[in-house]
C-alpha angles and dihedrals in degrees: 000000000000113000115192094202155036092234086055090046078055098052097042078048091055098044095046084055085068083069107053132097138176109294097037122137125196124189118199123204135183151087120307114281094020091121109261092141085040085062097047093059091058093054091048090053093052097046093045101233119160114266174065106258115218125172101274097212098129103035078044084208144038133174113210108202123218115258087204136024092301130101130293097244113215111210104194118175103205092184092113093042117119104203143318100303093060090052084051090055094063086051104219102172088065094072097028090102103055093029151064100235115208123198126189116197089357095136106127100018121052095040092106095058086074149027089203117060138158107214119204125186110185114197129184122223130234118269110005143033099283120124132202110212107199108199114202116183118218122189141007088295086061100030099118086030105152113215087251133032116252108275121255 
């Protein structure tokens, strides 16, 4: 899906948010500045979490609590983790179950938290603000996962 604008990155982020559940995990992938914490704080948004959402990379991990009945949702930017032991010492898997669990930069490494996954790649095109969001199901849970959420 190509997406013109932040505000739009906001608003897919948003919608895909009606979709998520506890347990979910989402991994974000891209070039710096293609928008990956932009679309956190649509889903964010959309599940009602308390904010506000900045890119965690030096905290390396924060948890949003609903401010409803919702998930917490866990926000975690894995771009200055070394390996897999360092993504075992947040230890993730102890809050899976109750949260949506967000990764930036995560390929490679938090697959393994997980057999179902939803799996996001965010590129920029040449030449203006306009992003492609590439949705990949993994899992039973994605299975049927269209490349875009259904629109508002």
């Amino acid at each position: 899906m190509r997406l013109e604008t932040p505000e739009d990155m906001r608003a897919y982020g948003a919608r895909l948010a009606a979709r998520l559940r506890p347990g979910d995990l989402l991994v974000l992938s891209g070039p710096l500045g293609a928008g990956k914490t932009t679309l956190v704080q649509g889903i964010a948004e959309g599940l009602k979490v308390r904010g506000p959402i900045t890119s965690p990379t030096f905290v390396i991990a924060r948890v949003h609590p609903s401010l409803r009945q919702g998930p917490p949702l866990v926000h975690v930017d894995a771009y200055r983790l070394g390996g897999d032991l360092e993504v075992d010492d947040l230890d993730l898997d102890a809050s899976l179950e109750e949260s949506v669990t967000v990764v930036e930069w995560g390929e490679g490494l938090v697959e393994g938290l997980a057999d179902d996954r939803l799996e996001i790649r965010i590129d920029r095109e040449a030449g203006d603000e306009a992003r492609v969001v590439t949705l990949r199901g993994v899992g039973g849970r994605w299975a049927d996962t269209p490349s875009e959420p259904p629109e508002e």
